[in-house]
N, C-alpha and C positions, 0 to 999 in steps of 0.2 A: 289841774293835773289830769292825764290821761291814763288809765288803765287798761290792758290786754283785758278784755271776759271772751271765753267761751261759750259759746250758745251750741246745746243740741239739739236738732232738727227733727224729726219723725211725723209721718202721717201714712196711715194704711187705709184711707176713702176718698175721694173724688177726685182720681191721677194722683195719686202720692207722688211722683216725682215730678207733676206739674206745681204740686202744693208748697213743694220745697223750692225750687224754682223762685215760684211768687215769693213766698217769707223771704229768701234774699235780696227780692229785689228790695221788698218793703226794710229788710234790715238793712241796708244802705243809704236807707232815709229817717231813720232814728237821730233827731237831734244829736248834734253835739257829740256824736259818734260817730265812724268810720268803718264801713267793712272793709276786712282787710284781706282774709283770704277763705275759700270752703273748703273741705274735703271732697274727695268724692263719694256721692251716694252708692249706699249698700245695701243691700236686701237681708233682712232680717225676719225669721218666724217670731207672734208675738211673746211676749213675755207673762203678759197674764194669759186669759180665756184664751181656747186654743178655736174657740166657735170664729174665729174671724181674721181678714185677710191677713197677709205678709205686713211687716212695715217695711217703707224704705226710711234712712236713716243717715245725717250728716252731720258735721261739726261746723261750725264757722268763728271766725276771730275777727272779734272787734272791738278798738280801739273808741274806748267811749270817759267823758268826763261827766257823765248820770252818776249819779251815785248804787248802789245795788237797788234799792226800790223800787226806783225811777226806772231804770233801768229793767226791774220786772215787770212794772206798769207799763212799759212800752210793748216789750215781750207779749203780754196776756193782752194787750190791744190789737195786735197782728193775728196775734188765735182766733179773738173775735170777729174779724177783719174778715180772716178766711172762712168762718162758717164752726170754728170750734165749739161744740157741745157737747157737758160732762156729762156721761149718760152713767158710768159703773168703773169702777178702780182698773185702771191698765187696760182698758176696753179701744173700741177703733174711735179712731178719733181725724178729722182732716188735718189737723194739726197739730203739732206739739213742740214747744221752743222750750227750752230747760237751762236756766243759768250752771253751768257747769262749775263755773270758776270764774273769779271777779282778782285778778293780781293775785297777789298770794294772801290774801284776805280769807279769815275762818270767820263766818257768822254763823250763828244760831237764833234766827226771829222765829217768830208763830210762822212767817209766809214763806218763809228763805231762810232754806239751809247750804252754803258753802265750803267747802266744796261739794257738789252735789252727792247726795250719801250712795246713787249705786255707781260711780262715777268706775272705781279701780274693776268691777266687776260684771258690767254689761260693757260685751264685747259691740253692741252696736253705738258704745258714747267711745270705748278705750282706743277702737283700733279707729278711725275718722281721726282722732285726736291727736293717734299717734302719728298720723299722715301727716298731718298739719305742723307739729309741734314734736318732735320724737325726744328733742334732747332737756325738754320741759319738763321741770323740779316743782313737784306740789309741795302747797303751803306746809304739811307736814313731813318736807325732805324727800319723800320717796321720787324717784327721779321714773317716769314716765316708760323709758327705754328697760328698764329692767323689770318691769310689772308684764306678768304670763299674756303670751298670747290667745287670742279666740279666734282668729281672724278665719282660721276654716270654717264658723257658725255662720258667716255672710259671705256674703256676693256682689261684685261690684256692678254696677245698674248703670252710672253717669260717671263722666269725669268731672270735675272742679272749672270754675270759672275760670 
């Protein structure tokens, strides 16, 4: 059986919109998975340390039959892939792919949390997402279209594939 997840996209070092770019092609070649569609990327100031560049910032949806783990081990293989190293909390990074949402599945592991916990409240996962999916009912009912907008805090940088 296949399930809809959201992956969110960010990178603020080496062409952040080339890096995103790449992570889709690579998420299109995740076993047993499907991309299905991206948002377009947006420019976003960072969210922690303020010592370092813009991020850019996208959604993508795909239709995968991994289980959530699997499915984040693929994920944190593309980080690797591209050059990702954790230096300090919310710091620059070339990449960064974030399970957003796995169906309408709630976990709580040690490695994975679902739905992602700043998911209703950073405008650079809400509005991507909203693009993609607007009329989308999270696992805990709230329907995606009625959750406030930020979309003045970003910028649109690319279009969607």
């Amino acid at each position: 059986m296949r399930v809809r997840a959201y992956i969110g996209l960010g990178a603020n070092l080496a062409s952040p919109a080339r890096q995103l770019w790449q992570a889709l092609h690579h998420l299109a070649t995740i076993e047993h998975s499907t991309l299905v569609a991206s948002s377009s990327f947006y420019g976003s100031k960072p969210m922690g340390p303020q010592d370092q560049p813009d991020y850019v910032n996208a959604v993508a949806a795909l239709d995968t039959a991994l289980p959530p783990l699997a499915l984040l081990d693929a994920l944190q293989a593309i980080e690797l892939r591209q050059g990702r190293v954790r230096q300090r909390r919310w710091g620059e990074r070339t990449l960064d792919l974030d399970l957003l949402l796995y169906g309408q599945q709630q976990l709580a592991l040690p490695r994975l949390t679902v739905p992602h916990e700043g998911l209703k409240v950073r405008s650079f996962v809400l509005e991507p997402l909203k693009e993609l999916a607007p009329k989308l009912v999270l696992p805990d009912g709230e329907s995606l279209e009625y959750l406030p907008s930020h979309a003045g805090e970003l910028v649109k940088v690319a279009a969607p594939l």
